[in-house]
BANU-834328 format. One record per residue (C-alpha): residue in one letter; residue number from 1; x, y, z. Coordinates in Angstrom, 1 decimal, decimal comma, always signed. Layout:
N
+--------+-----+--------+--------+--------+
| residu | num |      u |      v |      w |
+--------+-----+--------+--------+--------+
|      A | NUM |      X |      Y |      Z |
...
+--------+-----+--------+--------+--------+
This chain:
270
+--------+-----+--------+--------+--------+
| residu | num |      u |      v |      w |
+--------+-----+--------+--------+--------+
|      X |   1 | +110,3 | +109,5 |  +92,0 |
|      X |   2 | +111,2 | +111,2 |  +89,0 |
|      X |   3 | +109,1 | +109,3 |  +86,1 |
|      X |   4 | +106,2 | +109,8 |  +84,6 |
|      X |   5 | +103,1 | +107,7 |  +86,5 |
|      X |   6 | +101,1 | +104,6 |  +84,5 |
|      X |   7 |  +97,9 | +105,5 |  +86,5 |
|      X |   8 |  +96,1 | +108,6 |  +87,4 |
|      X |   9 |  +92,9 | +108,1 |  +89,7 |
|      X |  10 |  +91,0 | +110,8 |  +91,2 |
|      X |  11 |  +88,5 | +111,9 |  +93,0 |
|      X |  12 |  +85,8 | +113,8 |  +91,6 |
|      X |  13 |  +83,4 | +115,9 |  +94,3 |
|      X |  14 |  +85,8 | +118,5 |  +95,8 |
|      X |  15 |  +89,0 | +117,4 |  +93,7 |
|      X |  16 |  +88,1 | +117,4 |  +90,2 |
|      X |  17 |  +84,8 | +119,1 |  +90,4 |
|      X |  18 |  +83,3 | +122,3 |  +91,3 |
|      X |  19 |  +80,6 | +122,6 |  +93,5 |
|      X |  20 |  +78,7 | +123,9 |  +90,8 |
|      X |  21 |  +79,1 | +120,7 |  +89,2 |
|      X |  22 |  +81,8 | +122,1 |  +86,6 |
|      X |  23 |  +85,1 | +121,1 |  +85,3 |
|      X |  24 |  +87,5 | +123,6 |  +83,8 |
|      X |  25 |  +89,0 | +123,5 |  +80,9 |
|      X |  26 |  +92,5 | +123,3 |  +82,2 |
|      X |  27 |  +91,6 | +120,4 |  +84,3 |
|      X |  28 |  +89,9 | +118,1 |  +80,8 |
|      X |  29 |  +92,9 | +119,3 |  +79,1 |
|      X |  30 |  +95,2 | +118,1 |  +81,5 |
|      X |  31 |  +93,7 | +114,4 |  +82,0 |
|      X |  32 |  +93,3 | +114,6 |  +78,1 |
|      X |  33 |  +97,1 | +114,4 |  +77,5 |
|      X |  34 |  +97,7 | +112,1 |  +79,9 |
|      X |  35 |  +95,4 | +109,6 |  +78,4 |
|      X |  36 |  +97,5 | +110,8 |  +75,1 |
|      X |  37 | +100,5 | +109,5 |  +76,6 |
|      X |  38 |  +99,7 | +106,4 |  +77,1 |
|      X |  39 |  +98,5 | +106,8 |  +81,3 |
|      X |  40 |  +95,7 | +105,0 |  +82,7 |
|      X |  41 |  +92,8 | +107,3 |  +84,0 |
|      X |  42 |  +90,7 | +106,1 |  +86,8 |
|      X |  43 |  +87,6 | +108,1 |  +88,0 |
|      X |  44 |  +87,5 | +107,0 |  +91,5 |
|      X |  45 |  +84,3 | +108,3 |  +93,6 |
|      X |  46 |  +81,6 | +107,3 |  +96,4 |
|      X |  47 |  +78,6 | +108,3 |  +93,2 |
|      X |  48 |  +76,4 | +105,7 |  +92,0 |
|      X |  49 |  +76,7 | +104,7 |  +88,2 |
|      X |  50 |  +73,2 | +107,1 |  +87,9 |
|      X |  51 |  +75,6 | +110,3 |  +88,7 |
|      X |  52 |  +78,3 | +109,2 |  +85,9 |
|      X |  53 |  +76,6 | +110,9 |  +82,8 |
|      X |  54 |  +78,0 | +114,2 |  +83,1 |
|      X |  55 |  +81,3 | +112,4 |  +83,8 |
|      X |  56 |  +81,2 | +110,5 |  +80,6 |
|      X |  57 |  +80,0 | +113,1 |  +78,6 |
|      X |  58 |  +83,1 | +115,3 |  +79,5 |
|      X |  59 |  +85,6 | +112,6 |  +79,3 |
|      X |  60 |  +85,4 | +110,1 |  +75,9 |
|      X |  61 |  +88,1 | +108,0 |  +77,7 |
|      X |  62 |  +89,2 | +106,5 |  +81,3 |
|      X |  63 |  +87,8 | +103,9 |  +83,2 |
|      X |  64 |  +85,1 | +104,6 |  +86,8 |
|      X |  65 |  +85,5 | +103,2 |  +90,4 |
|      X |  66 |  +81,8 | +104,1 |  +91,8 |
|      X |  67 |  +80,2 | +103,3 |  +95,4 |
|      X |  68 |  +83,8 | +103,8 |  +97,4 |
|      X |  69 |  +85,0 | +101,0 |  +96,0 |
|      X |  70 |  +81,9 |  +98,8 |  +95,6 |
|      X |  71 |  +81,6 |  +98,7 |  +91,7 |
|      X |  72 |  +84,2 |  +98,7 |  +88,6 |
|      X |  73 |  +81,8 | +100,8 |  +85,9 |
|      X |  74 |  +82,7 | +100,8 |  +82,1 |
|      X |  75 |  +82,6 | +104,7 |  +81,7 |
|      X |  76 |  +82,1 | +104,8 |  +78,3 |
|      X |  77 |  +79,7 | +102,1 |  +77,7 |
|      X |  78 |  +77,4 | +102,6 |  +81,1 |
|      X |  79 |  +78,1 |  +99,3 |  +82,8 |
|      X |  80 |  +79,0 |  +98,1 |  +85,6 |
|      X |  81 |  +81,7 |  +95,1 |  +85,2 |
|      X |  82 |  +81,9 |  +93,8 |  +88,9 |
|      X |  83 |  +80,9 |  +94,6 |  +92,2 |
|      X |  84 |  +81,4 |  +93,8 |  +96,2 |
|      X |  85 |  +78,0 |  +94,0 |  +97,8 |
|      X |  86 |  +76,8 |  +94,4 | +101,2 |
|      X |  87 |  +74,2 |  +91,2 | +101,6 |
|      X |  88 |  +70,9 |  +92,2 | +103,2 |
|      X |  89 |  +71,0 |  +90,5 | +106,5 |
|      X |  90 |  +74,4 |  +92,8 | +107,1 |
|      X |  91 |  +72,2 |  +95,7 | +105,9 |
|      X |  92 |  +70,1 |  +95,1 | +108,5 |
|      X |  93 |  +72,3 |  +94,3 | +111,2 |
|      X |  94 |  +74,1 |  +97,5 | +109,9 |
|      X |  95 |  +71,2 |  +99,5 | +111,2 |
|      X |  96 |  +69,8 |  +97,7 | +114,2 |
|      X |  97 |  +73,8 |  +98,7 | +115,3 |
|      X |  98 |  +74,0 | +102,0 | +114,6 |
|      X |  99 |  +70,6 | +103,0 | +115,8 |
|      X | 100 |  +72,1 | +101,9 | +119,4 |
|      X | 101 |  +75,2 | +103,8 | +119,3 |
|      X | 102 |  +73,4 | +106,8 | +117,6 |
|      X | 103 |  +69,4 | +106,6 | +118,2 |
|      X | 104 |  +68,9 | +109,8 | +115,6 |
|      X | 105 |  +70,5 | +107,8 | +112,9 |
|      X | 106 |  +68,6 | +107,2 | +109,3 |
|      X | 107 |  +69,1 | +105,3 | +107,1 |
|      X | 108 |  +69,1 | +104,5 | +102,9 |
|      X | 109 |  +70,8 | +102,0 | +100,7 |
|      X | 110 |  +71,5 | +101,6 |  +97,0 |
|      X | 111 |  +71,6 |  +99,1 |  +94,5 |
|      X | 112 |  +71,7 |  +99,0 |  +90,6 |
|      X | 113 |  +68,2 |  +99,7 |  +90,2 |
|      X | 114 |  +66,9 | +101,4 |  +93,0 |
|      X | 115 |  +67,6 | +103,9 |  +96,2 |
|      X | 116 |  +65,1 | +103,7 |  +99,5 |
|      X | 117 |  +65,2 | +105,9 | +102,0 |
|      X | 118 |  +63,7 | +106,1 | +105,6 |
|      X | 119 |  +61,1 | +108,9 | +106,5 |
|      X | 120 |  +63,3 | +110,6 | +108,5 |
|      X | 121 |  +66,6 | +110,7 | +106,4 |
|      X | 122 |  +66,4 | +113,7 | +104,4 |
|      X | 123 |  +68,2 | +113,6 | +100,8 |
|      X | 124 |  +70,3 | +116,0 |  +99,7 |
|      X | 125 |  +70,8 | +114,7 |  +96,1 |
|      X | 126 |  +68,4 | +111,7 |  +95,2 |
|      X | 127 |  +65,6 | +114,1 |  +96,0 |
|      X | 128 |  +62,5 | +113,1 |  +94,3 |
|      X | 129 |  +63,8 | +110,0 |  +93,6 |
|      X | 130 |  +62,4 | +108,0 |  +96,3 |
|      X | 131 |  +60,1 | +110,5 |  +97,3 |
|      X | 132 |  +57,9 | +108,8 | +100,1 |
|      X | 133 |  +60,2 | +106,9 | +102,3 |
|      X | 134 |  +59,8 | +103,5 | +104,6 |
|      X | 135 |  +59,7 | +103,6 | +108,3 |
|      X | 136 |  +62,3 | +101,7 | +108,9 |
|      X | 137 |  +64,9 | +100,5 | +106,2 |
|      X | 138 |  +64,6 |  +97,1 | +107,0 |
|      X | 139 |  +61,0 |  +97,1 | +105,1 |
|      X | 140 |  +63,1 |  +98,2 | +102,1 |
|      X | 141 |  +66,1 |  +95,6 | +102,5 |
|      X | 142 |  +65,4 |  +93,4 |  +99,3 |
|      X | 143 |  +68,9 |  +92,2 |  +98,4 |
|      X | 144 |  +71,9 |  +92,9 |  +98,1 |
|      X | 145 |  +73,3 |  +97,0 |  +98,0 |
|      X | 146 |  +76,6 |  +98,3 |  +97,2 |
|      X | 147 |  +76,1 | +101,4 |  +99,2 |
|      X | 148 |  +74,3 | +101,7 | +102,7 |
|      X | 149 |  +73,8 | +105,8 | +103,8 |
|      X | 150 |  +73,4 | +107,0 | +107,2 |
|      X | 151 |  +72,7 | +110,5 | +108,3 |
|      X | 152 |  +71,8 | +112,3 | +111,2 |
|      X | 153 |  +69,5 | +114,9 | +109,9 |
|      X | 154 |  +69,3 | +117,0 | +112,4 |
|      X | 155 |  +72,6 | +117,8 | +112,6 |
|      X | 156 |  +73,7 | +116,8 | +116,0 |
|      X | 157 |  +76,6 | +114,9 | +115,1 |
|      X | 158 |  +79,2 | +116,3 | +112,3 |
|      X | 159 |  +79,9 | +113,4 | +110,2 |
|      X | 160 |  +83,5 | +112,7 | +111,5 |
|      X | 161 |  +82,0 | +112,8 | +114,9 |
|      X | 162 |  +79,5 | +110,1 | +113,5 |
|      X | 163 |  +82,3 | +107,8 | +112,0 |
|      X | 164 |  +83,7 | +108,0 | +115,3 |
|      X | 165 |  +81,3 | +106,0 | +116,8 |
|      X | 166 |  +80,7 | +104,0 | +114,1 |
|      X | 167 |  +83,7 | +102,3 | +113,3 |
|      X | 168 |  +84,2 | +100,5 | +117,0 |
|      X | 169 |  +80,4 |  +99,2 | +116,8 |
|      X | 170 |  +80,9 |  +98,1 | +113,1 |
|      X | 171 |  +84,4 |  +96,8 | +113,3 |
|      X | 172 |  +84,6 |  +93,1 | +111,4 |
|      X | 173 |  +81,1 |  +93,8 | +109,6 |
|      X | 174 |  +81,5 |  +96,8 | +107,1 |
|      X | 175 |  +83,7 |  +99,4 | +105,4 |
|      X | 176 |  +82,6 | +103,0 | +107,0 |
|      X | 177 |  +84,1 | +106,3 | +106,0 |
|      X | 178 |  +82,5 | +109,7 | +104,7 |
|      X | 179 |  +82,8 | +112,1 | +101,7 |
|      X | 180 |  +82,0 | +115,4 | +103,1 |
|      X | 181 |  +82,6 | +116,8 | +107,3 |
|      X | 182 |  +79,3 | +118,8 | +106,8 |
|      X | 183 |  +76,6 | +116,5 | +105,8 |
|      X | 184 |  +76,5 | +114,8 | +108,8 |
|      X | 185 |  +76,2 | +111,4 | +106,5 |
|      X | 186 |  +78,4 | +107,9 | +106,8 |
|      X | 187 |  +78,5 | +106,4 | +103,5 |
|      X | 188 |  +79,0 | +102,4 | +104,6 |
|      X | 189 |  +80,6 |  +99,4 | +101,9 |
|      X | 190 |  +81,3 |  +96,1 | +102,2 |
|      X | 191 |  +83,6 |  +95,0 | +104,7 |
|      X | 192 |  +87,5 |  +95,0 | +103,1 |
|      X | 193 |  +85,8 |  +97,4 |  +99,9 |
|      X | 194 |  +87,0 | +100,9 |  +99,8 |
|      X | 195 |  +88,3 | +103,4 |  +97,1 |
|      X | 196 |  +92,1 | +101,8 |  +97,9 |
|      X | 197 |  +91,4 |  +98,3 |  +97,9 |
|      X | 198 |  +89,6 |  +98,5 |  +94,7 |
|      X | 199 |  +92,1 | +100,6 |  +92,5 |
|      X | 200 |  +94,9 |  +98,4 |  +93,8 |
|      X | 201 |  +93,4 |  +95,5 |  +92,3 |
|      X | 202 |  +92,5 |  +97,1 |  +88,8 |
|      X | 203 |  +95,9 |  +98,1 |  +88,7 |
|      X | 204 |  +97,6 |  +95,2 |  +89,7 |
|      X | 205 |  +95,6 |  +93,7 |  +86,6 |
|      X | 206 |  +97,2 |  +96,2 |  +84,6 |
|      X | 207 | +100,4 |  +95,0 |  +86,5 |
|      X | 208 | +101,2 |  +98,3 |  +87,1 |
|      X | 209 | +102,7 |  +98,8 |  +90,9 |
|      X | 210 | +101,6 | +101,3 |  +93,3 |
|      X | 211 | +104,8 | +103,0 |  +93,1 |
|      X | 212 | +104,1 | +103,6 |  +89,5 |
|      X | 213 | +100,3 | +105,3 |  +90,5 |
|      X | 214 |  +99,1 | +108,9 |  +91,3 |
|      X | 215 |  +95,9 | +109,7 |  +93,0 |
|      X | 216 |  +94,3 | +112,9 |  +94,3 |
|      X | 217 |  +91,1 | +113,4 |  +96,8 |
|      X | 218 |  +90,2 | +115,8 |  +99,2 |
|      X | 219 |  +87,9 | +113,4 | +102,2 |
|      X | 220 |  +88,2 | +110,3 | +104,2 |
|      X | 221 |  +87,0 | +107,9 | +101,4 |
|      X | 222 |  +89,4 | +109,0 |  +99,9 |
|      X | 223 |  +92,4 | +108,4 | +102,3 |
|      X | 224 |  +92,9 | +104,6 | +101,7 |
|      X | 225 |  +93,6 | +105,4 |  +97,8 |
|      X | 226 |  +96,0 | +108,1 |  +98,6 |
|      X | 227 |  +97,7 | +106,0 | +101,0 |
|      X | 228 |  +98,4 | +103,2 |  +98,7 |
|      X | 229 |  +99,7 | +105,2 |  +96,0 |
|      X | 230 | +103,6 | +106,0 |  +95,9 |
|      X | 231 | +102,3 | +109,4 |  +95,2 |
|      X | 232 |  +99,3 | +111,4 |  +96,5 |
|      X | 233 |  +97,7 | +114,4 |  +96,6 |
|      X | 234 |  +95,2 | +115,8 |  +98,9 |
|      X | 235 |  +93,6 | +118,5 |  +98,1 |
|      X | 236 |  +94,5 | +122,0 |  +99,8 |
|      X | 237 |  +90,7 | +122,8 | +100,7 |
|      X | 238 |  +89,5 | +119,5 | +101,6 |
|      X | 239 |  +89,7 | +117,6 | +105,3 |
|      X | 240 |  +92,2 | +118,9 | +107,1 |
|      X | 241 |  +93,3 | +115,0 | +108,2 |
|      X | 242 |  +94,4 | +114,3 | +104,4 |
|      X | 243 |  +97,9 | +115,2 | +104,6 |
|      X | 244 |  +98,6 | +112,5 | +106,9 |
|      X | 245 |  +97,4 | +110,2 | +104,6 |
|      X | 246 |  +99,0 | +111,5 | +101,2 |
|      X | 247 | +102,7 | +112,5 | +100,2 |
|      X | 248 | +101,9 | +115,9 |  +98,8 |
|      X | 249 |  +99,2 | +118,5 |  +98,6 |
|      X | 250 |  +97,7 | +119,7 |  +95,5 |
|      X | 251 |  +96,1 | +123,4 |  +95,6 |
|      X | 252 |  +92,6 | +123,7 |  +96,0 |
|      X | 253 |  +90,1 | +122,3 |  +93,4 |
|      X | 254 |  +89,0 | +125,9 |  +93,0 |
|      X | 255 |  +92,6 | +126,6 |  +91,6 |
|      X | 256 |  +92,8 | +123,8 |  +89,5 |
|      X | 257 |  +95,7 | +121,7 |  +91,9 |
|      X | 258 |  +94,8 | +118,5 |  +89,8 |
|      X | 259 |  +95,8 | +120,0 |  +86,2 |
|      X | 260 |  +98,9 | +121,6 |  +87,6 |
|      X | 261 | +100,0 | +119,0 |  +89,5 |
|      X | 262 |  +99,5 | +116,4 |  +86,5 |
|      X | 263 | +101,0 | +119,4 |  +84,1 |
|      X | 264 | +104,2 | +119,0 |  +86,0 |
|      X | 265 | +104,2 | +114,9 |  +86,2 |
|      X | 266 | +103,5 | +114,7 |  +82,4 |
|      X | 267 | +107,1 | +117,0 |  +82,1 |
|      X | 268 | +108,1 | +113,8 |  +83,5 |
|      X | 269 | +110,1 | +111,2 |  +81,5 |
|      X | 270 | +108,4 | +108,2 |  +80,8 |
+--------+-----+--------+--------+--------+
């Protein structure tokens, strides 16, 4: 392909964003002449619409795919547009499940206006935020969530080994996948909802073909979106399975691979 895309979506954690929380200059730059040119810019990530502030505040334009898939989010305004929830009598089959396969497993789930956690799981980020916990997660389940979390918090299992087991026992129910091998955390959706099902509809609204759409990420939520665009980038420091699952790799996040890559396609003609 030797044009210029219509649609950029990326990652954020690991692609985009330094684990320090940073973006570089070089990086804003680049995504800021792209929107200049006319290009779509999708932020496409497994955060909840409560982790988008620093997001918007770095970016005045583009457009936010948040929960894996589970939520279209109006950057710029704060609001979410739609969504594809998990109802709570899956939430709860969701854990009876995976507590079989995996008996160490704990559990938290997320909706718009709230985030509950079991005793037992231990947060990394929302720490504080629901700071006393439920025994079990089904004392919590009171609607609908776009996000369901599951960690082992002792460590046991890595979290690939985790979605390993998980998909066979929650095959036909849910959407699992993971954002980071180390965490030892499944981050579970609706069933059919992921980061690639999701951007292919917004830009099929835009009627703008996959052919016509970059994306870069660096972990397994990230593999259906790099699949369905005609050109993808994982990243050069993230899971080593994403180069089966994208046409190209970008250097590492640490190196800036998104600008450069995206300084080369904008050399592109439209």
């Amino acid at each position: 392909m030797s044009k210029r895309p219509k649609l950029i979506a990326t990652d954020l954690d690991g692609t985009i964003v330094q684990h320090d929380g940073t973006i570089s200059q070089r990086t804003i730059d680049a995504f800021t002449h792209a929107h200049e040119l006319g290009i779509h810019i999708f932020f496409v990530t497994g955060r909840p619409p409560r982790w988008m502030h620093e997001i918007r505040d770095t970016f005045s334009f583009g457009e936010a795919i948040c929960g894996n898939g589970a939520m279209l989010y109006n950057l710029q305004e704060g609001k979410v547009t739609e969504e594809w929830m998990i109802t709570s009598e899956l939430q709860i089959e969701v854990a009876q499940r995976l507590r079989k396969v995996i008996p160490q497993v704990s559990f938290a789930i997320e909706s718009h206006d709230y985030y509950h956690r079991e005793k037992l799981y231990v947060p990394r980020w929302d720490v504080g935020l629901d700071n006393v916990g439920v025994e079990r997660i089904e004392e919590a389940v009171r609607g609908p969530a776009f996000k369901m979390l599951a960690r082992c918090s002792d460590g046991e299992f890595t979290s690939d080994q985790m979605l390993e087991i998980a998909i066979p026992e929650l095959d036909g129910l849910v959407t699992v996948t993971h954002s980071n091998a180390n965490e030892s955390l499944l981050e579970i959706s609706a069933l059919g909802i992921s980061k690639g099902t999701t951007l292919a509809t917004v830009a099929a609204r835009l009627s703008i073909d996959a052919q016509d759409c970059v994306s870069f990420g660096d972990n397994p939520n990230d593999f259906s979106m790099l699949t369905w665009c005609g050109r993808s980038y994982a990243m050069a420091d993230g899971h080593p399975d994403g180069v089966n699952f994208a046409t190209s790799v970008a250097l590492a996040h640490k190196e800036d691979g998104v600008a450069i890559v995206i300084e080369e396609l904008l050399q592109l003609p439209a």
